[in-house]
Each structure stands twice: as C-alpha cells, then as structure tokens.
C-alpha positions in Angstrom: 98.2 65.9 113.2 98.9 69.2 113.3 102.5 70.7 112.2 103.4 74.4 112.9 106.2 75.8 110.4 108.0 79.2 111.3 108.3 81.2 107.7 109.9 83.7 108.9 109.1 86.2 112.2 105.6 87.0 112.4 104.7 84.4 109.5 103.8 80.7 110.0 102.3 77.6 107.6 100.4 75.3 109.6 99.8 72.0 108.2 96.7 70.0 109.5 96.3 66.3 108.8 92.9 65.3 109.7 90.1 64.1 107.1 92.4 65.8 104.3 95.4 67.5 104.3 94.9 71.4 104.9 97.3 74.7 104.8 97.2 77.5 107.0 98.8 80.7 107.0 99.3 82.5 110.1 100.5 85.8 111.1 101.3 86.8 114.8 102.6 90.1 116.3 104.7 90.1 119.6 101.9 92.0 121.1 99.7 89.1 120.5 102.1 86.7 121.4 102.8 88.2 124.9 98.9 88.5 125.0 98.3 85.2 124.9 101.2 83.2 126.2 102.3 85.8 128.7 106.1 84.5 127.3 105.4 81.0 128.9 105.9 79.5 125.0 107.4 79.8 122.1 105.2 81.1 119.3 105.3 77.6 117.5 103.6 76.2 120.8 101.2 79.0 120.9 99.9 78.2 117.3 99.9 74.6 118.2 97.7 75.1 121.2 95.4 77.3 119.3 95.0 74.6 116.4 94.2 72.0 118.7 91.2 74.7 120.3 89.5 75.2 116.7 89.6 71.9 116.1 87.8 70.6 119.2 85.1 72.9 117.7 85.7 73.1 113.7 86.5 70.8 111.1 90.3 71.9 109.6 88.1 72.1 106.5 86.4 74.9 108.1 89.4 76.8 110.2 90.3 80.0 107.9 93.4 80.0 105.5 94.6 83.2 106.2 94.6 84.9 109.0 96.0 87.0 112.3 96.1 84.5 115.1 93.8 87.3 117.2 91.2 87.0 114.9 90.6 83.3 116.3 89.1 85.3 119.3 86.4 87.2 117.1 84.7 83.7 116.6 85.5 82.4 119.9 85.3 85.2 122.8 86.3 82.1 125.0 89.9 81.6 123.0 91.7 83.6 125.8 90.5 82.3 129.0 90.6 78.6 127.1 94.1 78.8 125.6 95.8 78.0 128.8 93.9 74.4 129.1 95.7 73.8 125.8 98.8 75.0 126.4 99.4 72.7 129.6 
C-alpha cells in the first residue's frame, strides 16, 4: 500500500506498507512535475505512479528516504519513457 501525503508545496511524505512500514520524503519542483506528467496529474498521482515503478524493481526497504523525485531517473534512465504505463 502506498499513501502519498502533501506537506506542503514542493514537500511530500510517502508512506509505503509492504514487508514493513517505510517513510519517504519527497521533494518536487513544477519543472519536474510538468516534466513528467506534462499537467495530465496532480503531483500526488505523480508520486504515486513513481512508487509503484521502484517498487516493481526495489524492495521499499531499499527506495531512498530523502530525495528529489528526478533523482529516481539517475538509477533508472528508463523512469521517463516508463512513467506513463503507471500513470494510466
């Protein structure tokens, strides 16, 4: 289960239920989010989708604690031209 939590703009706490409980903090810019979503999402849904990505390929044990939302595409060149499977 994965549960996306808006802090405040820019800021989000994603809590992952899966083997464990996990915390994430998130950050994303607008020029990420327009990136990625091309304004077809909110940012919640956004995060969501890109959860549900690192998890069909990491353990939520694994997935970072901190970080920018681009940085998911350092690990995973294919996070772009994937995201959209998720987000459907």
């Amino acid at each position: 289960m994965i549960e996306v939590k808006k802090i405040n703009d820019g800021l989000f706490e994603v809590l992952i239920t899966h083997d464990g409980t996990t915390s994430h903090s998130i950050t994303l810019n607008q020029n990420d989010y327009e990136r990625y979503s091309h304004r077809q999402c909110t940012p919640e849904e956004l995060i969501y989708a890109s959860f549900q990505f690192l998890l069909d390929r990491e353990s939520n044990q694994s997935i970072l604690k901190k970080f920018a939302l681009s940085v998911i595409e350092n690990y995973f060149p294919e996070y772009p031209d994937e995201l959209s499977k998720y987000l459907n």
